[in-house]
N, C-alpha and C positions, 0 to 999 in steps of 0.2 A: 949290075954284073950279070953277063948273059952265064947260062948253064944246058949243057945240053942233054936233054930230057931224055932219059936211057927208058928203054921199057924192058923186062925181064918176066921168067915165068919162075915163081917159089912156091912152096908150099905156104898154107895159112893157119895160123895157131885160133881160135877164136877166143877172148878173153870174157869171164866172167865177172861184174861188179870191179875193175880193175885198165887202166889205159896207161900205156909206158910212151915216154915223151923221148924224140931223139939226144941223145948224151946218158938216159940213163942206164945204171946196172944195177939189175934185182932180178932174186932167185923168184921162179914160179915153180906151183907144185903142178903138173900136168896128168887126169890120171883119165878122162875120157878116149877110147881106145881109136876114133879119128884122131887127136890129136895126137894120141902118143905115133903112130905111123907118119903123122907129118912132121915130128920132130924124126924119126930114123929117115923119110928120105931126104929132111934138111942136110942130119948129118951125112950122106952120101956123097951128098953137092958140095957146097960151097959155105955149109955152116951157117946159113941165110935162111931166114925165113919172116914172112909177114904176121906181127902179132896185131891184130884190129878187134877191136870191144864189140860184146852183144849188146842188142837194145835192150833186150828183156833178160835180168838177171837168172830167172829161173826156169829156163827155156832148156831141157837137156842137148838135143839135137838141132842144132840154130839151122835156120834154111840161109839161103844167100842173102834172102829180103830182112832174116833179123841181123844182119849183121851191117854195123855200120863201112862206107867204103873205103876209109879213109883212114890208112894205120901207120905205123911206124916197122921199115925194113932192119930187121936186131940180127946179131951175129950171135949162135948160140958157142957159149965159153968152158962149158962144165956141162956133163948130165951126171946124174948119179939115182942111183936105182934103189927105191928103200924100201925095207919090209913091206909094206900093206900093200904095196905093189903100183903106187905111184911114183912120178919121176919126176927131182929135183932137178931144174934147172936154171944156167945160172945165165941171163940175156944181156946186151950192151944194145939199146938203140942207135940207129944209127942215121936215116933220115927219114924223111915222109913219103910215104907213096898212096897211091891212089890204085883201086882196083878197078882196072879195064875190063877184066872180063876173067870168068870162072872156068874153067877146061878141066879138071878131074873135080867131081862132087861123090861118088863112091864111098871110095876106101879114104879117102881124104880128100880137105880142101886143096886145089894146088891151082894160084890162080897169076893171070900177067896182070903184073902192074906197070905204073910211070913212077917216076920220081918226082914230088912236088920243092923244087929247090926254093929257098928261103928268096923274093923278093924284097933288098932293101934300099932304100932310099938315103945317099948320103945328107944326112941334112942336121942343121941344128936342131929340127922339132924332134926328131930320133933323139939324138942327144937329153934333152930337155928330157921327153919323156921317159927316158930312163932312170933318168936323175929324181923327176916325180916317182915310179914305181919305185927304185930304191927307200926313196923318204916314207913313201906309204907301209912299205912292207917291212921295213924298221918299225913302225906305231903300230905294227900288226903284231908283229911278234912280242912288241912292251905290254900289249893289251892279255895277249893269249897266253902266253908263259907258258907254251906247249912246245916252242920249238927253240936251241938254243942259241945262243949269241954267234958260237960258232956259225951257223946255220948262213946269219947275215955277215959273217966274213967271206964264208965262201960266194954268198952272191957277190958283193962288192967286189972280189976280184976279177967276174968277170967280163970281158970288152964286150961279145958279139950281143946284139941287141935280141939277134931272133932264140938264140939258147937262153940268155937271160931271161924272156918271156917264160922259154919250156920250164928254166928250175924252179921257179919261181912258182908257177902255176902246181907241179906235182907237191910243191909244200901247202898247198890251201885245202882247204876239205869241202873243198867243190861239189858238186853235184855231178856223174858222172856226163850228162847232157851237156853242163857246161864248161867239161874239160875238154869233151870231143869239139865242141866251140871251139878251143881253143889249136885242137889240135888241125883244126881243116886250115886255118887262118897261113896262109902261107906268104902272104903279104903282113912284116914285118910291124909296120905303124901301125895296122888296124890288130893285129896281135897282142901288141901293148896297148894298147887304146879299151882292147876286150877286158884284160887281166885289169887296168887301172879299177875297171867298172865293179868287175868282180871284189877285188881287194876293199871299193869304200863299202859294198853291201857287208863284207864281211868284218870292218872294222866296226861299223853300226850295230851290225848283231852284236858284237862283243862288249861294245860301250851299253848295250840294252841289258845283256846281261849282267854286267859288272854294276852297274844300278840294282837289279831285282835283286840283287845276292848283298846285294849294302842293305837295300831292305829288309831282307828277313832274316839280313843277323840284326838290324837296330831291333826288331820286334822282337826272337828271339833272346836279346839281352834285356830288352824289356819284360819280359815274359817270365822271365831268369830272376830278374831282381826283385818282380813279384812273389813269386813264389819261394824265393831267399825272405824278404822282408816279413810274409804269412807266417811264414816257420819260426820265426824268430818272437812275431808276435805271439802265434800258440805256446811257444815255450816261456813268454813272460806272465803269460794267464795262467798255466800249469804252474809256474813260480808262486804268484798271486793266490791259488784256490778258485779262480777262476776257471776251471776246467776247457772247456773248446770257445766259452764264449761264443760272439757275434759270428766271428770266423767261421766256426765249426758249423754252427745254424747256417749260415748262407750256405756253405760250402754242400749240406744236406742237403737245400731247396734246392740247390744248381743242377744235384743230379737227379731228382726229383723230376725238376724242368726238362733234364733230354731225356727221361726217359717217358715222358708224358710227352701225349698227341695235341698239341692243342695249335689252334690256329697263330698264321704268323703277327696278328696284332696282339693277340692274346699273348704270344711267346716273347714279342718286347717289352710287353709291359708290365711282365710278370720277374724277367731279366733285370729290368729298369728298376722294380722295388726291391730287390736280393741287394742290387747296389746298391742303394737308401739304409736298407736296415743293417748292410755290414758297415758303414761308415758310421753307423748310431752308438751313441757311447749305450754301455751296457746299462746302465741306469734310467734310460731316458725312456719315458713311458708313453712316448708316439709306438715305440718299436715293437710293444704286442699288439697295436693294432696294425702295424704296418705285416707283421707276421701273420695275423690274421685273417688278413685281407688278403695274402698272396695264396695259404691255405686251403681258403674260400675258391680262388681262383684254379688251383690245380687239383681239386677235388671234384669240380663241375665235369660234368658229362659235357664235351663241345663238339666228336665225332663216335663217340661210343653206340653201337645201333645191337638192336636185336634185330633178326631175319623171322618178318612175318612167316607164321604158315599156312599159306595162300590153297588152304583145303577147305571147300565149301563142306562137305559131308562131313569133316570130322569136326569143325565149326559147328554145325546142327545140331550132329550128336553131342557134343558138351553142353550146348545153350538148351537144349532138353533133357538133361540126364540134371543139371541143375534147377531148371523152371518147370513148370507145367503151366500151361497159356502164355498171354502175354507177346501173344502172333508177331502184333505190328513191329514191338522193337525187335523180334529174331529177324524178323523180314529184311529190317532196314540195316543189319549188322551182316547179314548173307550178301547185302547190296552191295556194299561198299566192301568186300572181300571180292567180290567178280569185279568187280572194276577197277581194284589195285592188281587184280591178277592182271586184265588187260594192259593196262598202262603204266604198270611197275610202280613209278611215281604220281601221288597223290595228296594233298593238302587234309589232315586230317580234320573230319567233321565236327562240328561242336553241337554235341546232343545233349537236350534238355529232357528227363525224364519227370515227368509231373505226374504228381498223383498220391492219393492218399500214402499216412504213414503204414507200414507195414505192408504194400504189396510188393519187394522184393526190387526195390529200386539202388540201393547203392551192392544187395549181391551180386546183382542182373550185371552190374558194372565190373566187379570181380568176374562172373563167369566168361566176361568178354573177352578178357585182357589173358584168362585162360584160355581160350579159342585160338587166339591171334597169337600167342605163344609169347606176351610182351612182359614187363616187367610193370607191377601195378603200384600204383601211389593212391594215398588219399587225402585230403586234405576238410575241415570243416570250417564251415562257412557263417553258420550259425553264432549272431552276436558280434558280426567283427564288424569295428565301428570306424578302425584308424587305417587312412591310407596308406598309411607305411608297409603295413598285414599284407598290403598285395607288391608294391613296390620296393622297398624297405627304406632304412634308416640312412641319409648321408653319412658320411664316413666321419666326420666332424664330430658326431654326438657319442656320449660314453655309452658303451655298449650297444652299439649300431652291427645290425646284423640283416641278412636278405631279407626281400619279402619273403612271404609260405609258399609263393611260384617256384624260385630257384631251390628254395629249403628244400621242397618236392622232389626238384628235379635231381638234385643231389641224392635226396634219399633214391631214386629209380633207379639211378646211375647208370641209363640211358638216356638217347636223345628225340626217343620216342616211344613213350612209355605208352601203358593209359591214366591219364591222369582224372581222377572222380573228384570234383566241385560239390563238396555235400551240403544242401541245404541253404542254397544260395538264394533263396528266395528271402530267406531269413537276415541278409546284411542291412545294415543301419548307417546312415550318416549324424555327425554332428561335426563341432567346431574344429575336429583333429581331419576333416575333408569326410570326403564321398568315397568311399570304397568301392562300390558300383561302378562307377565312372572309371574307375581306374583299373577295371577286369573287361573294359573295351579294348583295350589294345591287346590284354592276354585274348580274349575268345574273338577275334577278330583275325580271318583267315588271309587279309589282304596287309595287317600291319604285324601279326606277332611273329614274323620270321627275323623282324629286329625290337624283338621288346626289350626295354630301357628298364634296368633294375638299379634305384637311387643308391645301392653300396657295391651292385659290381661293376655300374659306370659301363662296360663293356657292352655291344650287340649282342643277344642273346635269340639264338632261334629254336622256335615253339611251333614252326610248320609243322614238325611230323610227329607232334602229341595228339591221341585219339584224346581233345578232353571231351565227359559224360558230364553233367551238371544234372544236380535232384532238385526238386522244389514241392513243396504240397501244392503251390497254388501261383498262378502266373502275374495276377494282380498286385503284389509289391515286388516285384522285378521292375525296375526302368525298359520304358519303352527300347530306349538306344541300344541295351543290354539285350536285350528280347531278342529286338531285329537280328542279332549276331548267332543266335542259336536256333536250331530245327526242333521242335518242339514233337516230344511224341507223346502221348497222355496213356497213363495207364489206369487205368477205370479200377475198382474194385471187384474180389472176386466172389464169383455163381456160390450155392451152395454145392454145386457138385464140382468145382475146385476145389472149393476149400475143400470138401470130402477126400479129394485127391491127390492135395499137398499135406492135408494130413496122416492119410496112409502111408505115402511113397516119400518124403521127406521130413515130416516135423516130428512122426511119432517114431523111428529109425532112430533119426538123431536123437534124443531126449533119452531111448532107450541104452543106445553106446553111453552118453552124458552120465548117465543114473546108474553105471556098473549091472543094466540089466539085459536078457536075452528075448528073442524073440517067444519060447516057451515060458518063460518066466512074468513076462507082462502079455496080453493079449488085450487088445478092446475092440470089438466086435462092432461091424460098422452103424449097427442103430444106434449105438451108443456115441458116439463118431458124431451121426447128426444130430443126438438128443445136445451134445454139449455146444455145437455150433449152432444149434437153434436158439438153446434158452441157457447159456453161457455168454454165448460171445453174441455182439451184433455191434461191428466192425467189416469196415471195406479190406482193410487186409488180413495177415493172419496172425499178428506177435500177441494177444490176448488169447489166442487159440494156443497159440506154442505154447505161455504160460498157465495156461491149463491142464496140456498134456504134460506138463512137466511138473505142477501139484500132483498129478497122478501119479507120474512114475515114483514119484518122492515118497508117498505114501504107499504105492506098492513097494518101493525099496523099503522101509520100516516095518512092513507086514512079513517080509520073507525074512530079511533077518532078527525079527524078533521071534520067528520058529512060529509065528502063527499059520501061517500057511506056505507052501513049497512054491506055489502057482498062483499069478493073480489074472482071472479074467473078467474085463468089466464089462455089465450088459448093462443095456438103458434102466433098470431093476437101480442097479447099485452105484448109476452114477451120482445120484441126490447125496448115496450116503458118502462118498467118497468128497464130494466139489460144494457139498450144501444146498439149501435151499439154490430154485432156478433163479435168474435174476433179471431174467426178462419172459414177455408174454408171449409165445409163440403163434401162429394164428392172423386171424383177424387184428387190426389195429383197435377197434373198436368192437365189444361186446356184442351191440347192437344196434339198429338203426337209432339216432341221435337228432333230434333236432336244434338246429344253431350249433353244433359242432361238425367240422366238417378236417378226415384227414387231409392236410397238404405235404408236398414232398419236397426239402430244402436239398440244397448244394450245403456241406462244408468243406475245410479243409482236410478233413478226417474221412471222407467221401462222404454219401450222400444219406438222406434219416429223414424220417418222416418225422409232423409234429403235430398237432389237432390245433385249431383253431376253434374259440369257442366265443359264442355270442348271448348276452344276455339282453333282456330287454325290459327294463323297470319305468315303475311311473316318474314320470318327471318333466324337463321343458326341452327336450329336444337337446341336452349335450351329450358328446362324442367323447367316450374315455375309453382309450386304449395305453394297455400294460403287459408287460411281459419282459420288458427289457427289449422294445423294438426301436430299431434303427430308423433313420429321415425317411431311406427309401420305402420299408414299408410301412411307418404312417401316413406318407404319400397314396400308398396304393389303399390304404384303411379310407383318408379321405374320399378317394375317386369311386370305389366302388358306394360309397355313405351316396355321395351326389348321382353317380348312375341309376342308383332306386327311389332314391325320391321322383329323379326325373321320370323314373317308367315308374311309378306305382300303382298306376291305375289297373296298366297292363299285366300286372305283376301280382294282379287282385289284392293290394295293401293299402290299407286307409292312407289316401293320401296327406295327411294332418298327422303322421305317425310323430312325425319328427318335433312335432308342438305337446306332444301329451306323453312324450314317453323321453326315455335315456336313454342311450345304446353305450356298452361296453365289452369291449372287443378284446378278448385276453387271449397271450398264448402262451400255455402253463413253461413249466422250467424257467420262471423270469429270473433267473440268478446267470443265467448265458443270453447275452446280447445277441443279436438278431437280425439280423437285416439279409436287404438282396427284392431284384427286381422278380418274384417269380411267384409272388402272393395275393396279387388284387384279384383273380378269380376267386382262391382259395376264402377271401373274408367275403366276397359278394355273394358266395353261395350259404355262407355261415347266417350271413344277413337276412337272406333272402329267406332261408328255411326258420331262421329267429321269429320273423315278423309275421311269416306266414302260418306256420305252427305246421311245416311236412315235413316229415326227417327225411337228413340225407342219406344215403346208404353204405353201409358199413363198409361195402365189399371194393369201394370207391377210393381212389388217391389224388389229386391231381395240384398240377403247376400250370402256371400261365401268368402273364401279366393283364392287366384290364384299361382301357382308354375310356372316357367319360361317354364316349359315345358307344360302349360296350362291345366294341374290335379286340380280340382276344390276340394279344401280339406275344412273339416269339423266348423262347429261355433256353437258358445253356443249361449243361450236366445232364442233359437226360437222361444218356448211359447209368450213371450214377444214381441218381432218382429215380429210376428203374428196378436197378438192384437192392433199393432200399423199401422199393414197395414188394417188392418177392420177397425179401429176411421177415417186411412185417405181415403175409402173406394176405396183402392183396391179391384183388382178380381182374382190376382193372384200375388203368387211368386214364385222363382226361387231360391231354395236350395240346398246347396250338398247330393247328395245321399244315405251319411252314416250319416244322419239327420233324414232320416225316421223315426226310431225309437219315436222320441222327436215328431212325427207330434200327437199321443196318447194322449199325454198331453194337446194337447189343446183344448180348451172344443167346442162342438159337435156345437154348437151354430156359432161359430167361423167358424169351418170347413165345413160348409155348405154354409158360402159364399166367401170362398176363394177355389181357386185351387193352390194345392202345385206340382210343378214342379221342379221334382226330376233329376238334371244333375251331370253328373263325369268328363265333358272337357267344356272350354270354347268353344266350337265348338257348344253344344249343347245349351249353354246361348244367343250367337248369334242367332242364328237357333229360338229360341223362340222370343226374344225381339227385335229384328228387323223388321220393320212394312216390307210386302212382297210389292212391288210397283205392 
């Protein structure tokens, strides 16, 4: 049906969030002051005006470009003017137009349009598809139950295809883009064809929704009859004297569980055991271990962290305000604080502190953990034989509980503590496994960020544990164990440390300890080294502490027994205070000695000298050696025996010595076992001065090993055996030459009163320690 296309000039209302379709009537509130002026020139006119949608809802002042072109021409029916000073009006669409072109933009929009009259097509497919739109939009309205029955009577009554599209579409909650879709559509079939489209998206939504909403009422009533059926059962255990039971326990763990941090496989499987132990009858005695064991679990540190304090300086000053010496390990804890300052994150190191007992090895590890500002643990090491001690118990066995790793880490309750390994030299294996073996994965920086503990079954990460491990002595440690740790060795300390940890820390403390005052006790520093001389002779200082703590003891019983007000001790009164001395200060030997010669051993206690003595009796040449010595040095007793026979000529000693005489080779204290690679010099020169009849000299110490061909080969401890020939105040020793190196290490104090005498053949150890007649 042809329609002839009128063009007119009206004013333009612009709509916000809002599009009116030809046939309808609805009030708008109009209150922007262009548009109130294009309703008064509407009403002037002909009661006409163009209502057409903004594209962007929140545009106050739309330009021509945000307006869409394509509106619907309405006849306004009603104004009415209300308080706030907006205007109610009440519009009737009437048909489509199209905007040609804009001519007042001012004071208002007033623009010419055309009329877009409705093209239809008489046809069956029209038909049809009305007949489908009808049916869809009946199962829309069954779905939605927002619009009512009515609603689809009045569609149903009516004939025109292209209105039925319009009412149709203002009942759907469209998207305003794709009403104005509908509204440019001025070809009839493809109008219904758009809305058919529209209609199944929106029937889908609805069928999606009416699912999700069946769903979480099924859950909902499931959830309901949960906590109906809990209630009912607390109220039959309250009946019972059963008080909360099972219920009430889990019901604790659960909020327990959200209000802990812990990882999301950890938080399954700790969820997963809450449901185990509330379905356990109350009786059944799985349920304290299953309780146990989730306990275990939500008590573990698994993201709990301290914040290092990444201060070198204030780091120093605590590791010195606590130690005095002990350079290398402040060195190495300075190191590794500048390099987690650099790189934030860091794989903590595993330090081995080796060295005698008592020179401040597991406080050194306390002062650390103060520095770094962490939470400290400690754990002992000593004696533990069963590999459970590091791994723990399967959960299977009665009374199964973590290894001393987790225990630890629990107690820190952090996930990066410092964790101290005391004495770990000292573990043992037997039939219950290797414990050793099983502290590779803990002190192993490439595996323990997942170490495997046999009762929490769970990943456990030990990356950022600073652990320290102590040992006197590195020889029963497993090599594989070793490789895993950085070894720092702390030697025994000068007399003038000890003079200095006993001034500035052991006599301080002892006197706080003892209720006493700085006036109150005094000991004068001669007295200081009378007791460290011929008191104590120890690599470190806890014989010294117990010393100074007899004292104060004794000064506490002098003050308060009203004997005196003030105790001060001079080198005078320390005999009468601590008793007879208990060792010889001085020389090791009185005087030059023949067939006794001092030598200077390594122990685990640090380092001590011992005399080696030789006798030479008539008899047929046998070799008796006693003292309580080890393989290796009757080995080196033999070799030096065979090195002087074979030089004896050179050596001006009958060479038939060994056919007419006995040689017996003693090294006093035979009640302590004896051994180490560092004595074949020390009996060759005992020998050599035995048979010869020239003493060795007193002022004289030395180590060395000996080859049969008299090559004077290398030993360890020097440091050590050093410090032991200064306590027994040597003047000199006599070490192998490719020793030098090691003479560096020991400290400057030391080395200014000893002279190290550096030989490569027993030719030249002679030559030295043979007094010249």
């Amino acid at each position: 049906m042809e329609t002839q296309i009128q063009k007119k000039t009206v004013p333009l209302l612009p709509l916000r969030g809002l599009l009116v379709y030809p046939t309808m009537v609805l009030h708008l509130d109009v209150g922007r002051e262009k548009s109130v002026r294009a309703l008064e020139k509407a009403m002037v006119d002909e009661n006409l005006i163009l209502l057409a949608t903004q594209t962007e809802v929140h545009i106050e002042e739309p330009t021509p470009d945000e307006i869409y072109h394509v509106g619907t021409i309405s006849r306004i029916k009603q104004m009415l003017k209300l308080p706030n000073g907006t205007i109610r009006v009440l519009v009737e669409g009437l048909y489509r137009a199209k905007i040609v072109q804009f001519k007042e933009e001012k004071e208002f929009y007033e623009v010419e349009v055309e009329e877009l009259p409705n093209i239809e097509e008489d046809s069956q497919e029209i038909e049809a598809l009305m007949r489908t739109t009808i049916n869809h939009f009946e199962q829309y309205i069954r779905l939605s139950k927002k619009l009512t029955p009515e609603t689809l009577a009045t569609v149903n009554d009516i004939d025109e295809p292209g209105r039925l599209a319009d009412v149709i579409a203002s009942h759907l909650p469209l998207r305003l883009e794709d009403k104005q879709s509908i509204l440019e559509r001025s070809n009839v079939k493809e109008r219904l064809e758009l809305l058919l489209q529209f209609l199944n998206n929106e029937k889908e939504v609805l069928e999606l929704e009416r699912k999700i909403s069946q769903r979480v009422k099924k859950q909902m009533e499931k959830t309901q009859k949960e906590y109906y059926l809990r209630e009912q059962m607390k109220a039959i255990q309250r009946e019972l004297g059963e008080k909360e039971g099972r219920m009430g326990e889990a019901a604790e763990l659960r909020k327990q569980l959200e209000e802990s941090d812990l990882p999301e496989k950890v938080y399954e499987k700790v969820a997963k055991e809450i449901d185990r132990l509330e379905k356990m009858p109350q009786a059944a005695a799985e349920g304290s271990v299953i309780r146990t064991y989730i306990d275990w679990l939500l008590s573990l540190p698994w993201k709990k962290r301290t914040e290092d304090r990444l201060d070198i300086r204030h780091a120093e000053k605590i590791l010195n305000e606590d130690h005095y010496g002990l350079e290398k390990v402040k060195e190495r804890i300075l190191e590794y604080l500048a390099v987690q300052k650099l790189v934030q994150k860091l794989k903590g190191p595993i330090l081995c502190l080796v060295g005698p007992p008592g020179v401040g090895k597991t406080s050194l590890a306390r002062s650390i953990a103060r520095a770094l500002e962490r939470n400290f643990v400690r754990i002992s090491l000593g004696g533990v034989r069963d590999e459970a001690e590091i791994r723990g118990h399967r959960r299977t066995y009665i009374g199964a509980l973590p290894g001393r790793i987790i225990q630890g880490m629990k107690t820190a309750g952090t996930v990066n503590p410092v964790f101290l390994l005391d004495e770990i030299d000292k573990m043992s294996s037997d039939f219950r496994g290797d414990p050793a073996s099983a502290m590779l994965e803990v002190l192993d920086p490439e595996q323990n960020h997942t170490f495997s503990d046999h009762y929490i079954e769970e990943p456990y990460d030990l990356s950022n544990v600073l652990f320290i491990c102590t040992a006197n002595t590195v020889y029963t440690i497993p090599r594989p164990l070793l490789d895993r740790m950085e070894l720092i060795h702390i030697s025994g300390y000068t007399e003038l440390e000890k003079l200095n940890i006993a001034q500035n820390y052991l006599l301080p403390k002892q006197i706080k300890e003892h209720g006493l005052s700085k006036d109150k006790l005094q000991i004068q520093e001669e007295a200081l080294l009378k007791i460290i001389r011929r008191y104590t002779r120890e690599a470190g200082v806890r014989n010294l502490d117990r010393q100074l703590a007899n004292i104060a003891r004794k000064a506490a019983k002098i003050i308060v027994s009203g004997e005196k007000k003030r105790v001060v001790v001079t080198p005078n009164t320390v005999e009468h205070l601590l008793g007879k001395p208990k060792y010889r200060y001085g020389i090791a030997e009185l005087e030059d000695q023949v067939g006794a010669v001092t030598g200077l051993a390594w122990t685990e206690a640090g380092g001590d000298t011992l005399t080696v003595e030789v006798s030479v009796l008539p008899g047929k040449g046998k070799l008796t050696l006693t003292g309580q010595l080890g393989d290796v040095m009757k080995e080196s007793a033999q070799a030096a025996f065979s090195y002087i026979r074979s030089r004896a000529k050179e050596l001006n000693i009958d060479p038939e010595f060994n056919e007419k005489n006995d040689i017996h080779i003693h090294v006093p204290e035979g009640a302590i076992p004896k051994d180490g690679p560092s004595a074949g010099i020390t009996m060759a020169t005992a020998l050599v001065s035995a048979l010869t009849g020239i003493p060795v000299s007193k002022e004289i110490g030395m180590t060395g090993e000996i080859t049969l061909r008299g090559r004077v080969l290398p030993i360890g401890g020097l440091k050590e055996k050093a410090l032991s020939a200064h306590r027994a105040g040597l003047k000199k020793v006599i070490c192998p030459k490719e020793n030098e190196k090691d003479i560096e290490d020991i400290p400057e104090s030391v080395r200014k009163d000893l002279k190290f005498i550096l030989v490569s053949h027993l030719d030249e150890v002679l030559q030295h320690a043979l007094v010249k007649s």
